[in-house]
mmCIF file of the N, C-alpha and C atoms, coordinates in Angstrom:
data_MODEL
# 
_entry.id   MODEL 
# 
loop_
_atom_site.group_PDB 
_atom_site.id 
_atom_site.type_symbol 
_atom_site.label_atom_id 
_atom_site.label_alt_id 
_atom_site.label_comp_id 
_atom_site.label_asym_id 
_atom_site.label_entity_id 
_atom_site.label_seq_id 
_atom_site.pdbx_PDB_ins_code 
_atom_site.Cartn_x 
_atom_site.Cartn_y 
_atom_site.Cartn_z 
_atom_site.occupancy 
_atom_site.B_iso_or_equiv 
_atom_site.pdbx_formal_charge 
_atom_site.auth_seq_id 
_atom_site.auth_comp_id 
_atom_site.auth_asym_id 
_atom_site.auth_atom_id 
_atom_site.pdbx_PDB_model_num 
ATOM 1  N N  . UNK A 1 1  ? 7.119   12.118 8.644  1.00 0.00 ? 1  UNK A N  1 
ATOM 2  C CA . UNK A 1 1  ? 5.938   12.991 8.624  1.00 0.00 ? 1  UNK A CA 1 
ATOM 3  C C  . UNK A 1 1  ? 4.669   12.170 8.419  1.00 0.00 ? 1  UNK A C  1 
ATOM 4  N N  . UNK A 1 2  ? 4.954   10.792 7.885  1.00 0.00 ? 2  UNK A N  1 
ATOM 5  C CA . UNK A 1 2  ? 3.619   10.338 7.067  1.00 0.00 ? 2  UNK A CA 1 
ATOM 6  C C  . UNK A 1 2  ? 2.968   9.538  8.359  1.00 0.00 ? 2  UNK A C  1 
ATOM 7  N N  . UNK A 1 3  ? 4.347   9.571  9.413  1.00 0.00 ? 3  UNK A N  1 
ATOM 8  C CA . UNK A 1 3  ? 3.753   8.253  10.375 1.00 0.00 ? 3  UNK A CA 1 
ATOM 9  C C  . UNK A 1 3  ? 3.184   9.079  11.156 1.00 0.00 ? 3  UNK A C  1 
ATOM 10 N N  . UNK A 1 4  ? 2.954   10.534 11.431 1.00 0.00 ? 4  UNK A N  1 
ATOM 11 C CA . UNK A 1 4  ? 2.431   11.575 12.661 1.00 0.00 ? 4  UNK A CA 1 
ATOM 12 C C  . UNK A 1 4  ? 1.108   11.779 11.360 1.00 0.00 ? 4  UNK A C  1 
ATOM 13 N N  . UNK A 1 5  ? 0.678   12.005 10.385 1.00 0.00 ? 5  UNK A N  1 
ATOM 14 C CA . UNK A 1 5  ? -0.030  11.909 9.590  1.00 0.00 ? 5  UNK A CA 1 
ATOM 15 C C  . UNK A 1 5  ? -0.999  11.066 9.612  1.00 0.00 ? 5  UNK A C  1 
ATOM 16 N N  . UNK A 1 6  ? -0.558  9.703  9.607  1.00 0.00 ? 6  UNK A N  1 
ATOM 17 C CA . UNK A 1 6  ? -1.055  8.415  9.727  1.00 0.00 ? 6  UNK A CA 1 
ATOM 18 C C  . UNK A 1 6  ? -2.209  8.275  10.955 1.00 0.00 ? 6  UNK A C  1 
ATOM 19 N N  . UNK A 1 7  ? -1.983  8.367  11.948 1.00 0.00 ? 7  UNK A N  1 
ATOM 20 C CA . UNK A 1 7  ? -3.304  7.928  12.794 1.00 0.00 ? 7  UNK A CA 1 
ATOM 21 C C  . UNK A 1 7  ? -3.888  9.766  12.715 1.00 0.00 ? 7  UNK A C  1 
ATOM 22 N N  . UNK A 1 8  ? -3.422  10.754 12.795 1.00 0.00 ? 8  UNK A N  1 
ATOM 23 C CA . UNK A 1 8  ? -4.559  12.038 12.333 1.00 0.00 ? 8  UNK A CA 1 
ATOM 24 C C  . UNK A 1 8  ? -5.593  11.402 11.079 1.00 0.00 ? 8  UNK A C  1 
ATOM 25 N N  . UNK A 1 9  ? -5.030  11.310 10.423 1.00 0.00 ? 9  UNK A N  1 
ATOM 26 C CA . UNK A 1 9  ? -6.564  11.009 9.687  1.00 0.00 ? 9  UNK A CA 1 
ATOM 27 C C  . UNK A 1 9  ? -6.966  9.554  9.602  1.00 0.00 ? 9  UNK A C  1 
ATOM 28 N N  . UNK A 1 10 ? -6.516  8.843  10.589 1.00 0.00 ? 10 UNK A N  1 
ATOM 29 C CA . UNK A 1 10 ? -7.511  7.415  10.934 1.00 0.00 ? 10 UNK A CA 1 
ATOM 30 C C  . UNK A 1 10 ? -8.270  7.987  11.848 1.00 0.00 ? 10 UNK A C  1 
ATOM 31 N N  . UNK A 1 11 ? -7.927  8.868  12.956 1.00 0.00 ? 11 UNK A N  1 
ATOM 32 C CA . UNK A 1 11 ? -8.940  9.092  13.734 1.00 0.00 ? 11 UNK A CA 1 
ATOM 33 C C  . UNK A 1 11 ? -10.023 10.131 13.030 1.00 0.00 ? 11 UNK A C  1 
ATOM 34 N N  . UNK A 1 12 ? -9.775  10.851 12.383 1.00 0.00 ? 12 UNK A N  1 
ATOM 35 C CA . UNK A 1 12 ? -10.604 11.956 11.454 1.00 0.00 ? 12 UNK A CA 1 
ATOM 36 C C  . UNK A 1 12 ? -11.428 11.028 10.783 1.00 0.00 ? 12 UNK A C  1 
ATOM 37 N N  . UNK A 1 13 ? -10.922 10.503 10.235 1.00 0.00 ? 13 UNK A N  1 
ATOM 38 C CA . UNK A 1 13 ? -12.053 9.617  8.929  1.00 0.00 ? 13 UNK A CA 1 
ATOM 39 C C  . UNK A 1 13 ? -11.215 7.962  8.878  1.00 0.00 ? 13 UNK A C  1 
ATOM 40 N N  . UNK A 1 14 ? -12.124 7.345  9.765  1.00 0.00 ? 14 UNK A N  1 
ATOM 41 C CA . UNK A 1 14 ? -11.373 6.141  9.781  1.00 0.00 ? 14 UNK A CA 1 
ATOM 42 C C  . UNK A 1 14 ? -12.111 5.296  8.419  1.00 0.00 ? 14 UNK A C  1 
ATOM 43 N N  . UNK A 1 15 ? -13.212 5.683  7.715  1.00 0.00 ? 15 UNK A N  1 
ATOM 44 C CA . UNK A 1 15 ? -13.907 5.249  6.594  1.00 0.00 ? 15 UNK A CA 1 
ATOM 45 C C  . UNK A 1 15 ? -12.643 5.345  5.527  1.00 0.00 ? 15 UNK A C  1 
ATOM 46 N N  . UNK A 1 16 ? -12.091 6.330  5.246  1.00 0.00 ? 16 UNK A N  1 
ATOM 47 C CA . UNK A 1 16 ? -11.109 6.628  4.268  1.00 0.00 ? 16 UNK A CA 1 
ATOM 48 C C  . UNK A 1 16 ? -9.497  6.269  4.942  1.00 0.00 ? 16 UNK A C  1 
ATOM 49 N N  . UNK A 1 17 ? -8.909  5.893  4.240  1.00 0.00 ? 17 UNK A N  1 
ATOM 50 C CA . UNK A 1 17 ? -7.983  5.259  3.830  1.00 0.00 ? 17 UNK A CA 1 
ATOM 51 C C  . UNK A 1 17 ? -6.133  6.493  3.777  1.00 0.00 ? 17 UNK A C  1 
ATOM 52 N N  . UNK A 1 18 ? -5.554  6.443  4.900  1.00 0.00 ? 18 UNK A N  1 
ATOM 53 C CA . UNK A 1 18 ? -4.250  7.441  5.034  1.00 0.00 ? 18 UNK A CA 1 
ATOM 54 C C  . UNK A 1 18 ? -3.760  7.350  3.695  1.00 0.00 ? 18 UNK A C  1 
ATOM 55 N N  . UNK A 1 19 ? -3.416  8.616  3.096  1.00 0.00 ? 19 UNK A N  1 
ATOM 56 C CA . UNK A 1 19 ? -2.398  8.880  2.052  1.00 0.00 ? 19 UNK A CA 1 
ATOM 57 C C  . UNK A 1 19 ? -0.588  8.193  2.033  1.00 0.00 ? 19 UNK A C  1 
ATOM 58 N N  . UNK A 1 20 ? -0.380  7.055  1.634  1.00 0.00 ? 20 UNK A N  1 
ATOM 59 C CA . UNK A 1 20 ? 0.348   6.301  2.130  1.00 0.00 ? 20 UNK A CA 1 
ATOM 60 C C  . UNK A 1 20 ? 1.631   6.882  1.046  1.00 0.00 ? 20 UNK A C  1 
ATOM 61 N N  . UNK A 1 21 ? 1.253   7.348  -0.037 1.00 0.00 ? 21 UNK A N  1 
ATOM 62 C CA . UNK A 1 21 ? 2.487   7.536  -1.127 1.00 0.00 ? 21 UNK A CA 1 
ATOM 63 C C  . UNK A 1 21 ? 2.697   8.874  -0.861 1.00 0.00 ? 21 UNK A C  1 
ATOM 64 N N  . UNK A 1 22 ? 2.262   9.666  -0.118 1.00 0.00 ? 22 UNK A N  1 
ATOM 65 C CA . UNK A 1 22 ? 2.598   11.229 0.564  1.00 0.00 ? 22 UNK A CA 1 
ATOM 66 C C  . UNK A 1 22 ? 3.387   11.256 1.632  1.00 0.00 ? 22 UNK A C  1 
# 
């Protein structure tokens, strides 16, 4: 789930940093 997660919010807010321990 975290890896379909993972570029959604790099492209959303590539300033902030993916929730990696979620």
């Amino acid at each position: 789930m975290s890896t379909l997660y993972f570029p959604l919010i790099s492209s959303e807010w590539p300033h902030l940093k993916p929730p990696t321990t979620c």
